[in-house]
SEZA-712587 format. One record per residue (C-alpha): residue in three letters; x, y, z. Coordinates in steps of 0.1 Angstrom, whole numbers, padded with zeros to 4 digits, always signed. Layout:
<sites>
AlaXYZ
...
</sites>
This chain:
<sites>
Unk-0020+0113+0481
Unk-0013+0147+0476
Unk-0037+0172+0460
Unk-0025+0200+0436
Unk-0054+0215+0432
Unk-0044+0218+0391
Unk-0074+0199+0381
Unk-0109+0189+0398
Unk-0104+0169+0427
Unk-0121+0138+0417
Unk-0094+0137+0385
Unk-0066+0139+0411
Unk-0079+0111+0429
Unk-0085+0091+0397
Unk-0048+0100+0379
Unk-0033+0089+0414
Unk-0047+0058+0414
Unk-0046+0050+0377
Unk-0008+0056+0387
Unk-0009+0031+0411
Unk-0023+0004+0391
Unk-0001+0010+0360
Unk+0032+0007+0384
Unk+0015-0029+0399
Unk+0011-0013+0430
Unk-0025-0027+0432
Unk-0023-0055+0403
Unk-0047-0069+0382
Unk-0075-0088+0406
Unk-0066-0065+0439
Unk-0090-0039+0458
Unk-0087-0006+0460
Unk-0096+0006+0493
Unk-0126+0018+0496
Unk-0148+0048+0492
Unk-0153+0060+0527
Unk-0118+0046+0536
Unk-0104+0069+0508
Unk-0128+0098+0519
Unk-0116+0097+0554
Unk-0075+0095+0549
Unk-0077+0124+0522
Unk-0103+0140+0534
Unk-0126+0149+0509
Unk-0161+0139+0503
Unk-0170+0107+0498
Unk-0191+0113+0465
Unk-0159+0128+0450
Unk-0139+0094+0457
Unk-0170+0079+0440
Unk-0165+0098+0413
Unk-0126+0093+0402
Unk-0138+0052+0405
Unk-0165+0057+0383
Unk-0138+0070+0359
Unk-0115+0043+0363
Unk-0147+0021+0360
Unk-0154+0038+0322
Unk-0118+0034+0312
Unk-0120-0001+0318
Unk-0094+0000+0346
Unk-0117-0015+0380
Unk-0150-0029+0385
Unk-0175-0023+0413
Unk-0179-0055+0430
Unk-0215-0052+0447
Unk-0208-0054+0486
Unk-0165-0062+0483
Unk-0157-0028+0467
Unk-0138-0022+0432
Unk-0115-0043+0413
Unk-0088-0041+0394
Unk-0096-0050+0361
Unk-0069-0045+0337
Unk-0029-0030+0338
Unk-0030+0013+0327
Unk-0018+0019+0298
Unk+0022+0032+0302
Unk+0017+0056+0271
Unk-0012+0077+0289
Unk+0014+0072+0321
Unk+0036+0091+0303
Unk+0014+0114+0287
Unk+0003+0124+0324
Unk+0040+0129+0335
Unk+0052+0149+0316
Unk+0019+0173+0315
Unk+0028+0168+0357
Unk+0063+0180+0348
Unk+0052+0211+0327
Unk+0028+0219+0352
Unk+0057+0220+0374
Unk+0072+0251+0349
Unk+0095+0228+0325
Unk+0090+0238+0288
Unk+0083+0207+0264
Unk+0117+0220+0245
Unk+0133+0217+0280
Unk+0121+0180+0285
Unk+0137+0174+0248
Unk+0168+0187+0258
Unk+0167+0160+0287
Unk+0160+0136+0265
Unk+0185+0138+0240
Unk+0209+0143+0266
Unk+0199+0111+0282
Unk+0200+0094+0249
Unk+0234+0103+0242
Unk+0246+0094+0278
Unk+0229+0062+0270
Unk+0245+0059+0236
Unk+0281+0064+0251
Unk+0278+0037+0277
Unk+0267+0011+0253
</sites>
């Protein structure tokens, strides 16, 4: 996990793993690993790992399982994944009329190979 430093920190952690549920990479019934784990491997504090789960907790996305850790309750939503791309992408210095550009150019590939 890499941290930008764009946001708070405990956002970071939660987008990244909102991410990660939305592609199936921890699927629906699966643990995240845990606090300290998390913690340790990024290294930030603990309480601020606790805090991007609590977030995913209130979307709805995991559940605290008392003594086994969180669970993944539901799938992300891809519109809010794509919503968080492309603000990633602008933060990266792209314009929103340079991602339309893209767009339509892909559409139109896309239309000429069909």
């Amino acid at each position: 996990m890499q941290l930008h430093g764009n946001k708070p920190i405990f956002e970071e952690v939660a987008d990244y793993y909102e991410n990660l549920i939305s592609l199936g990479i921890y699927p629906q019934g699966s643990y995240l690993p845990s606090v300290r784990e998390v913690a340790l491997e990024s290294k930030i504090n603990p309480n601020t790992v606790a805090k991007a789960y609590s977030l995913l907790s209130e979307k709805g996305l995991i559940l605290p399982i008392p003594k086994k850790g969180y669970q993944v309750k539901r799938k992300a939503k891809p519109v809010n994944q794509l919503k968080k791309r492309i603000l990633n992408i602008v933060e990266e210095g792209y314009t929103l009329n340079e991602i339309k550009s893209a767009i339509i150019e892909l559409q139109q590939e896309e239309s000429k190979n069909d």
